[in-house]
BAMI-407323 format. One record per residue (C-alpha): x, y, z; residue in one letter. Coordinates in nm, 2 decimals. Each point is the difference from the previous one (the first is absolute). Layout:
<pt><u>X</u><v>Y</v><w>Z</w><r>a</r></pt>
...
***
This chain:
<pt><u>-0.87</u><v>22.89</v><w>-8.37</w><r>x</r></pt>
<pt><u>0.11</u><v>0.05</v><w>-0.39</w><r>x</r></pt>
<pt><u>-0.22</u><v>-0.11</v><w>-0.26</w><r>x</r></pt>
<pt><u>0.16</u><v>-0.33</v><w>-0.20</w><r>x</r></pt>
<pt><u>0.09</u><v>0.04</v><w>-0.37</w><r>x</r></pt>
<pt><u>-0.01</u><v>-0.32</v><w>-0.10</w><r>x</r></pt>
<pt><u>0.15</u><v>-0.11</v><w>-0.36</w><r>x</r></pt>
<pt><u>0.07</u><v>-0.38</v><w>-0.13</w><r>x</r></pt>
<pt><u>0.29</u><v>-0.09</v><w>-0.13</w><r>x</r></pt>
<pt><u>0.10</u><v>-0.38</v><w>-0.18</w><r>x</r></pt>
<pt><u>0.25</u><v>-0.21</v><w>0.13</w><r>x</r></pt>
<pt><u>0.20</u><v>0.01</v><w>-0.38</w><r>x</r></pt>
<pt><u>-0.14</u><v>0.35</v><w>-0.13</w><r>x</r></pt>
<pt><u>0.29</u><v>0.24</v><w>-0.11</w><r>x</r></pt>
<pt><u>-0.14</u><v>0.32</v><w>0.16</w><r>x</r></pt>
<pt><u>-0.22</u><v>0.13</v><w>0.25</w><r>x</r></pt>
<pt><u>-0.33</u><v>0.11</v><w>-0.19</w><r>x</r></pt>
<pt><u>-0.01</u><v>0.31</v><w>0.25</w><r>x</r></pt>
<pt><u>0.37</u><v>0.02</v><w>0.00</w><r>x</r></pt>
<pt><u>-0.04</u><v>0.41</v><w>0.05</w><r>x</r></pt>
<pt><u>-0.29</u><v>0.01</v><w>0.26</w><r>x</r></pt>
<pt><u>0.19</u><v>-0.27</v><w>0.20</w><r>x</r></pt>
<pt><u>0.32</u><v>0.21</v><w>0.04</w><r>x</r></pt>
<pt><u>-0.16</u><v>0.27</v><w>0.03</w><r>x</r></pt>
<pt><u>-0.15</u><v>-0.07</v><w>0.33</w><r>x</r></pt>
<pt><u>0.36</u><v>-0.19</v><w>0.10</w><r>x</r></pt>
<pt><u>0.13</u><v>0.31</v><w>-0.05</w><r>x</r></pt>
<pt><u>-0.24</u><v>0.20</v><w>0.22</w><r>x</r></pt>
<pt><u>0.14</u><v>-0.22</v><w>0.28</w><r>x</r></pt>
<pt><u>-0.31</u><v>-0.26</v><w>-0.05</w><r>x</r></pt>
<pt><u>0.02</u><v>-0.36</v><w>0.12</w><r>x</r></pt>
<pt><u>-0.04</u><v>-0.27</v><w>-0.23</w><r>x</r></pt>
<pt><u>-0.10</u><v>-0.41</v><w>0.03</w><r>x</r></pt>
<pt><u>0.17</u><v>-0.15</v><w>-0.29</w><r>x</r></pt>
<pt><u>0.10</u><v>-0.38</v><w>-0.11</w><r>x</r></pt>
<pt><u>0.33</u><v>-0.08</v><w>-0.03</w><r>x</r></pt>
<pt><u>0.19</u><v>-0.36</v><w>-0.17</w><r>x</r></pt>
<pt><u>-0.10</u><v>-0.13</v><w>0.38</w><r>x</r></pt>
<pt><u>-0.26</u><v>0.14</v><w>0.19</w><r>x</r></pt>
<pt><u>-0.18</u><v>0.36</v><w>0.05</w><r>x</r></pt>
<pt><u>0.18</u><v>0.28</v><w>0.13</w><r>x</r></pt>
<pt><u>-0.02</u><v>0.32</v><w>0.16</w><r>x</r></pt>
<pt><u>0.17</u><v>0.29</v><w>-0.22</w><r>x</r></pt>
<pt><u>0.02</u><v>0.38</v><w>0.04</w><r>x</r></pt>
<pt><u>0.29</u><v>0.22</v><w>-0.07</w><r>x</r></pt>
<pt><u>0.34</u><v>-0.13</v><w>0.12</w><r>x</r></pt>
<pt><u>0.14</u><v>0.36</v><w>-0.01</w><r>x</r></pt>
<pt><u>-0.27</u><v>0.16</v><w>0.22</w><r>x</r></pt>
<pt><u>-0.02</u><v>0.02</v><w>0.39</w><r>x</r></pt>
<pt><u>-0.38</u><v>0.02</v><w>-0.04</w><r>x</r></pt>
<pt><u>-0.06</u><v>-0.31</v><w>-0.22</w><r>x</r></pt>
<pt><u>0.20</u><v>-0.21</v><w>0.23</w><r>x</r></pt>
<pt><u>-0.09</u><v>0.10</v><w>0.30</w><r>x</r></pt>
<pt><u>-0.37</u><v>-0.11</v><w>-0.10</w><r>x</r></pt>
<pt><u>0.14</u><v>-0.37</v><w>-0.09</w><r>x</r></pt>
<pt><u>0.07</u><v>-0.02</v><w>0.32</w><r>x</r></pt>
<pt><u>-0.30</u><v>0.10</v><w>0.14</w><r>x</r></pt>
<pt><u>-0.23</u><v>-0.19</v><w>-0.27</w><r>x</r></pt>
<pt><u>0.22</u><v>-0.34</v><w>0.11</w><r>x</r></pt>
<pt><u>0.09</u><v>0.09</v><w>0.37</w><r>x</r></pt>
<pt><u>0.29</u><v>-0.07</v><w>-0.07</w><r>x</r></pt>
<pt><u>0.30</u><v>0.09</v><w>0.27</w><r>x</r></pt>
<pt><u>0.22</u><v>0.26</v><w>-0.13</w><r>x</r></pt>
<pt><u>0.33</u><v>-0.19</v><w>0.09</w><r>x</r></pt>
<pt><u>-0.10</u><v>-0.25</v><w>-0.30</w><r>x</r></pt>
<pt><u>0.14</u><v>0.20</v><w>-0.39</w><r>x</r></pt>
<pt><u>-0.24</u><v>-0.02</v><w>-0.27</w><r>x</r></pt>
<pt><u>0.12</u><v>-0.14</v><w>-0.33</w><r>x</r></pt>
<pt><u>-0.01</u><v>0.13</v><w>-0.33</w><r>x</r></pt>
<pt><u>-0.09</u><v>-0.06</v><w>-0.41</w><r>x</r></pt>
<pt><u>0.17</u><v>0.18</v><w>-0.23</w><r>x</r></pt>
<pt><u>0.00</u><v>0.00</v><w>-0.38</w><r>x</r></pt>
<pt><u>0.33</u><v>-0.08</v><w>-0.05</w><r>x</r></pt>
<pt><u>0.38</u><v>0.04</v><w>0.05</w><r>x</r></pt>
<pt><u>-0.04</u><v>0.44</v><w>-0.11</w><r>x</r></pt>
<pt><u>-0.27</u><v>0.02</v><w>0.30</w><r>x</r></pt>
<pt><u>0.20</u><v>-0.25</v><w>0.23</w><r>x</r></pt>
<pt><u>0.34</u><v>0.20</v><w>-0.05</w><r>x</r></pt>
<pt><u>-0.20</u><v>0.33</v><w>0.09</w><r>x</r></pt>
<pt><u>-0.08</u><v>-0.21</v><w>0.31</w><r>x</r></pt>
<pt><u>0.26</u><v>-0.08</v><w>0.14</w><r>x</r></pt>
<pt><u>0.33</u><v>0.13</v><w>0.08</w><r>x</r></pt>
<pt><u>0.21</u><v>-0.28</v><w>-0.14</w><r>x</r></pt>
<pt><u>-0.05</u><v>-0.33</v><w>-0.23</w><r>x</r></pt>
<pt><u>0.28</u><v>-0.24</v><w>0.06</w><r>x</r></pt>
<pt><u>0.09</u><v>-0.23</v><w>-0.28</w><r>x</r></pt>
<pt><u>-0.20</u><v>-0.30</v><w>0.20</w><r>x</r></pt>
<pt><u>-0.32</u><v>0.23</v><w>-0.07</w><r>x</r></pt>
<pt><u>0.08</u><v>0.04</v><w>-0.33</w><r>x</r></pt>
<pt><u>0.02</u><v>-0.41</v><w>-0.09</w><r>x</r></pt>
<pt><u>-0.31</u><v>-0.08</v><w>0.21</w><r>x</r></pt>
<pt><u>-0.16</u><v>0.24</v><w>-0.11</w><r>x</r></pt>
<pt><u>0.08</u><v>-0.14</v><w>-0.40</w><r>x</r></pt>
<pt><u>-0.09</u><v>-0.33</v><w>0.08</w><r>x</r></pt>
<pt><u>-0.32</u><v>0.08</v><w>0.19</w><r>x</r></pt>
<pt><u>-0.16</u><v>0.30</v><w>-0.04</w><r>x</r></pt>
<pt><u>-0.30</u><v>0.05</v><w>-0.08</w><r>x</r></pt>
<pt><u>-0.14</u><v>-0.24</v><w>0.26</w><r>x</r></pt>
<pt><u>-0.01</u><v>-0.16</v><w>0.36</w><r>x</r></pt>
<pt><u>0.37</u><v>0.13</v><w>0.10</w><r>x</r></pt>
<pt><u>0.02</u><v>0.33</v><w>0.26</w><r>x</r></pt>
<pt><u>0.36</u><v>0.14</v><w>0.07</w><r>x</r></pt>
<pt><u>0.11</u><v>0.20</v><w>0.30</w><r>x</r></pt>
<pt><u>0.22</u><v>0.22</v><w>-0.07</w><r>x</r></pt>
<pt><u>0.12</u><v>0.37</v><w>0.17</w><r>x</r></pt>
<pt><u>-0.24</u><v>0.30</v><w>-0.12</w><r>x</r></pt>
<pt><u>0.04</u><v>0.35</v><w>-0.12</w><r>x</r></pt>
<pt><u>-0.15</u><v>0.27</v><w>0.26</w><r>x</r></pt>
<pt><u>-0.35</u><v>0.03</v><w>-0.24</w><r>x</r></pt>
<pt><u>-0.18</u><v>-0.30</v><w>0.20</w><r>x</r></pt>
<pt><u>-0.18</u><v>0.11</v><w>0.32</w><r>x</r></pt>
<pt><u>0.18</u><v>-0.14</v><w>0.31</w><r>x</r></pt>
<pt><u>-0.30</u><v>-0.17</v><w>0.12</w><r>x</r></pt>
<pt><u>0.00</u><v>-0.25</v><w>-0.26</w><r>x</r></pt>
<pt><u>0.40</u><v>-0.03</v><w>0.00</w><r>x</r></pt>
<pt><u>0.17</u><v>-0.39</v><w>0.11</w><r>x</r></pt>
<pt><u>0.33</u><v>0.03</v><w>0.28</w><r>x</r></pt>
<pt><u>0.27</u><v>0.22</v><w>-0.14</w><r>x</r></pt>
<pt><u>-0.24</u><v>0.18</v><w>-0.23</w><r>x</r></pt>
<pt><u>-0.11</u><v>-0.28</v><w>-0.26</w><r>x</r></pt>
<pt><u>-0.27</u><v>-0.07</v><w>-0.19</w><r>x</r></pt>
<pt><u>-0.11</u><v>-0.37</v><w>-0.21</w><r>x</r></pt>
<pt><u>-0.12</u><v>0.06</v><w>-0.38</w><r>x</r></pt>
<pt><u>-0.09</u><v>-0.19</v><w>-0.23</w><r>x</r></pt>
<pt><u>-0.11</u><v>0.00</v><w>-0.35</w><r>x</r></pt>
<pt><u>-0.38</u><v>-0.16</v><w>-0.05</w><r>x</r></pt>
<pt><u>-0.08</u><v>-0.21</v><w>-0.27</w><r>x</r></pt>
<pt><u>-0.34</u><v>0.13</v><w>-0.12</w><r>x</r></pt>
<pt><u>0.05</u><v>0.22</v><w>-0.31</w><r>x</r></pt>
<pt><u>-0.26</u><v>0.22</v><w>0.10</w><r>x</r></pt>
<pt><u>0.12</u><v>0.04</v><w>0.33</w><r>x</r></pt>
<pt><u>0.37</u><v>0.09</v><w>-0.17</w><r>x</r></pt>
<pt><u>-0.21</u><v>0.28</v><w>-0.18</w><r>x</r></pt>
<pt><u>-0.17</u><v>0.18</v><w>0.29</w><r>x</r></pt>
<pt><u>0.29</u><v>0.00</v><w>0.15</w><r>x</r></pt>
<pt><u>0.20</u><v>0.22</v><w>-0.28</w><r>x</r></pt>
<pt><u>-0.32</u><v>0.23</v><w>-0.06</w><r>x</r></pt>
<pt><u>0.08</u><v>0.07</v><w>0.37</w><r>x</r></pt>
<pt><u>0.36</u><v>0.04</v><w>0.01</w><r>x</r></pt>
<pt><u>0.02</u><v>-0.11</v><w>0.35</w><r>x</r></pt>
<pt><u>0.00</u><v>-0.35</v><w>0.20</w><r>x</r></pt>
<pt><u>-0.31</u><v>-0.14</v><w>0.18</w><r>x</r></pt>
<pt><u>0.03</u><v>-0.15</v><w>0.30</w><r>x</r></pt>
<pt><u>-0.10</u><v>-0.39</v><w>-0.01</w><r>x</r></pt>
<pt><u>-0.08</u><v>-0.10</v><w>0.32</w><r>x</r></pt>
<pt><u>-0.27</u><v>-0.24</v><w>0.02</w><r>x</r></pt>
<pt><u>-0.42</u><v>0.10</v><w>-0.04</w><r>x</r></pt>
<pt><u>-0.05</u><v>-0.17</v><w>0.37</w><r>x</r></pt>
<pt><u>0.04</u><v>0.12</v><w>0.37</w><r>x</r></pt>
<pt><u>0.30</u><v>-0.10</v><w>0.11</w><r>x</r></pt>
<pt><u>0.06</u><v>-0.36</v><w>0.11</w><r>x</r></pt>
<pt><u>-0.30</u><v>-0.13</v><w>-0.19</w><r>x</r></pt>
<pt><u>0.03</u><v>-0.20</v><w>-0.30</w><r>x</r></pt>
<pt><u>0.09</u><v>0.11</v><w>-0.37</w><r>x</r></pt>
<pt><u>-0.33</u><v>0.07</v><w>-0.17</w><r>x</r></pt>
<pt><u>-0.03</u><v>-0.15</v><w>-0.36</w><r>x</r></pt>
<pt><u>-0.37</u><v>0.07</v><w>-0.07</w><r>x</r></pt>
<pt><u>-0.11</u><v>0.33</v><w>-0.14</w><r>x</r></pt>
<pt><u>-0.38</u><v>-0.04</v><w>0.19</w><r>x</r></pt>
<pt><u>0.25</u><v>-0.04</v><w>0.34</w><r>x</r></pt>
<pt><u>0.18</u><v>0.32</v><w>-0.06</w><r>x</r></pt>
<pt><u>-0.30</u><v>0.17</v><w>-0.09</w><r>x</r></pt>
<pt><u>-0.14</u><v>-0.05</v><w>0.35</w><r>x</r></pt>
<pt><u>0.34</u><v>0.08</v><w>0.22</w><r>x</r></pt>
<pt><u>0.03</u><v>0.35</v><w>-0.20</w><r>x</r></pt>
<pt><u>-0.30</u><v>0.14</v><w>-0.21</w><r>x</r></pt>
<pt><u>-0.07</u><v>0.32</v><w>0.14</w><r>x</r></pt>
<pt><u>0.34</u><v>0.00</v><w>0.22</w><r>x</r></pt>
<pt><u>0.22</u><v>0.08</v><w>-0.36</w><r>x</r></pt>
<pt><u>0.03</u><v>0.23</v><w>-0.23</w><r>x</r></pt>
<pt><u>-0.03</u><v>-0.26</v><w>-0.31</w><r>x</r></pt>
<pt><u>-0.04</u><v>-0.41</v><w>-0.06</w><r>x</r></pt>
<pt><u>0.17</u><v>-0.17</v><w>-0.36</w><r>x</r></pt>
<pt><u>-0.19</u><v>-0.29</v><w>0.06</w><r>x</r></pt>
<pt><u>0.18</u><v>-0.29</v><w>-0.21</w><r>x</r></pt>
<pt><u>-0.20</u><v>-0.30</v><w>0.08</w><r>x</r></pt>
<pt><u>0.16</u><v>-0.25</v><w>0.16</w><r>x</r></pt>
<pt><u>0.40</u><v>0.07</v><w>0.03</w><r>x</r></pt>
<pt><u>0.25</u><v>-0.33</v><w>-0.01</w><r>x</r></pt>
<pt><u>0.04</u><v>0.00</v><w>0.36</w><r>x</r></pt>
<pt><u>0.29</u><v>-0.29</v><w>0.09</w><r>x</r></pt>
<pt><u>0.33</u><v>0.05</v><w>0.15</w><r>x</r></pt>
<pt><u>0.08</u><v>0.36</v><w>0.12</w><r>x</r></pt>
<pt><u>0.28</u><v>0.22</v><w>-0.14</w><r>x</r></pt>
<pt><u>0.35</u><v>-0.13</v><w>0.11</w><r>x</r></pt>
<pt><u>0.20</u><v>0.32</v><w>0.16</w><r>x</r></pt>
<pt><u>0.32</u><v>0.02</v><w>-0.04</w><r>x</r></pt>
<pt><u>0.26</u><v>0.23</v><w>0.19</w><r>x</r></pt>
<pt><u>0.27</u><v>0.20</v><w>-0.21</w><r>x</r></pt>
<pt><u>0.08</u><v>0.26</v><w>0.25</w><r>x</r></pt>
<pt><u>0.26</u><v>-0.21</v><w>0.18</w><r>x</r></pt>
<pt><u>0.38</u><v>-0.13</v><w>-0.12</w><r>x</r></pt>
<pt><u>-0.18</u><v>-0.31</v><w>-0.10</w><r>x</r></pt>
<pt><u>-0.40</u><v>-0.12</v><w>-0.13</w><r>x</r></pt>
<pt><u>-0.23</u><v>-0.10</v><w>0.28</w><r>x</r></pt>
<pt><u>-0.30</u><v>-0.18</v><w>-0.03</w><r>x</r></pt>
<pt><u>-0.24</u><v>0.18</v><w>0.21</w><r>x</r></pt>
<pt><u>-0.33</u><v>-0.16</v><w>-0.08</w><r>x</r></pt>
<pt><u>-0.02</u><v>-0.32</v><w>-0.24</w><r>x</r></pt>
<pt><u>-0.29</u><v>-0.01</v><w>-0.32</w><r>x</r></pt>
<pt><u>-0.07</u><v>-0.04</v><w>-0.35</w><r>x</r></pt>
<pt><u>0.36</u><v>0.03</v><w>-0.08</w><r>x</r></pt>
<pt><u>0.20</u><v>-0.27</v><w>0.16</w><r>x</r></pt>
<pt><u>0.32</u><v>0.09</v><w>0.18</w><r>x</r></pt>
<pt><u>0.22</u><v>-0.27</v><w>-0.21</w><r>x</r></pt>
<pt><u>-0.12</u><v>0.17</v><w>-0.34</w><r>x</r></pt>
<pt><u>0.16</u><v>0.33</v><w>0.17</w><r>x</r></pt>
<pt><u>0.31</u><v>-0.15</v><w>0.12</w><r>x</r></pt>
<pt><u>0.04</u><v>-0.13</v><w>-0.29</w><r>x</r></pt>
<pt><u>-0.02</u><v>0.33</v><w>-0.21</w><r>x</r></pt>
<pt><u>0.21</u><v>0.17</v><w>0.23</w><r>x</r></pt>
<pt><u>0.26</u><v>-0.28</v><w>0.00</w><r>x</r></pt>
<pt><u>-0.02</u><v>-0.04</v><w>0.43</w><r>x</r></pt>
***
C-alpha cells in the first residue's frame, strides 16, 4: 500500500503551496484525492494506461463506464481532443471554468479504457485557481472521476475521503469541505446536434439558449 502525501490546499488560494511535489508524484503515475467546485475526486494521469487503470480498481468501477477529465484550459483541451466544433467553443466562453463537462471525439493520446462510444472523452475546466495551476505545472489532464466506490454517494467532507483512500493513494489535497450541490451537467458534442446526457449545475435552458437550439 503507498504511503499518503498529504498537502492542504484553500478553497480561494491561487496556487498549490507544494505545487512541484504534487506534480511530481502525478507524474510518476501516482493517484491523487483532490476537491473540486463539487465534491472530491479521484485524479491520476489521463494520458497513462497505469494511472487509469488503478481508478478503476481504487473505485471498482466497471470498465464499460469512460472517466472524465479537467483540463486547464482550451490549449490542453484542443491537445485532447481531435476536434472542437464551434458549439464547444461558445459553451465553453460562457461557462468554463466551472460545473459544465463536454463530450466530444478524442485524439489517439487517451488510453482506451477510459474512452466514451466512438472514442470520446467529457472535459471540463474546474473553477479552483489552484486546481487550474497544478494542472499547467503538469501539462497533462487528470482524470475527475469521483473520490468514492462506484455507486456510492459524492463525498464532500475531507475527514470522509480520508478514510475511503489514505493508504490506498498516492497523495490527498485535502480542501476542507468542497461545495457539494448539483453535479456537473454533461453535455454531448460528438453528434450532428447537443445532447444532454446527464443534467447539473448548469441548466439545459442556459445551454440551449447559448447555442441558439
Amino acid at each position: 500500500m503507498p504511503a499518503t502525501r498529504i498537502l492542504y490546499a484553500l478553497p480561494d488560494a491561487r496556487s498549490l503551496p507544494q505545487e512541484g511535489e504534487a506534480a511530481a508524484i502525478l507524474g510518476r503515475d501516482g493517484i491523487a484525492v483532490y476537491p473540486t467546485d463539487t465534491f472530491y475526486g479521484l485524479g491520476g494521469n489521463a494520458f497513462s494506461a497505469a494511472a487509469v487503470d488503478r481508478i478503476y480498481e481504487l473505485k471498482e468501477r466497471f470498465r464499460d463506464r469512460p472517466l472524465p477529465i479537467v483540463v486547464s484550459g482550451l490549449e490542453m483541451a484542443a491537445a485532447v481532443a481531435a476536434v472542437l466544433p464551434e458549439a464547444f467553443r461558445r459553451l465553453a466562453a460562457v461557462f468554463w471554468p466551472g460545473p459544465l463537462s463536454l463530450v466530444v471525439p478524442a485524439r489517439p493520446v487517451l488510453p482506451a479504457a477510459m474512452l466514451g462510444p466512438g472514442g470520446t472523452v467529457a472535459m471540463r475546466v474546474p473553477a479552483l485557481p489552484w486546481l487550474r495551476g497544478l494542472l499547467d505545472r503538469t501539462g497533462f489532464p487528470l482524470t475527475s472521476t469521483s473520490a468514492n466506490r462506484s455507486g456510492a454517494s459524492e463525498i464532500d467532507a475531507a475527514a470522509e475521503a480520508r478514510r475511503l483512500f489514505e493508504g490506498r493513494v498516492d497523495l490527498m489535497i485535502d480542501g476542507g469541505k468542497t461545495p457539494g450541490g448539483a453535479v456537473s451537467t454533461i453535455v454531448d458534442l460528438s453528434g450532428p446536434e447537443p445532447l444532454l446526457l446527464r443534467p447539473g449545475a448548469v441548466a439545459w435552458d442556459r445551454i440551449r439558449t447559448v447555442l441558439d437550439i
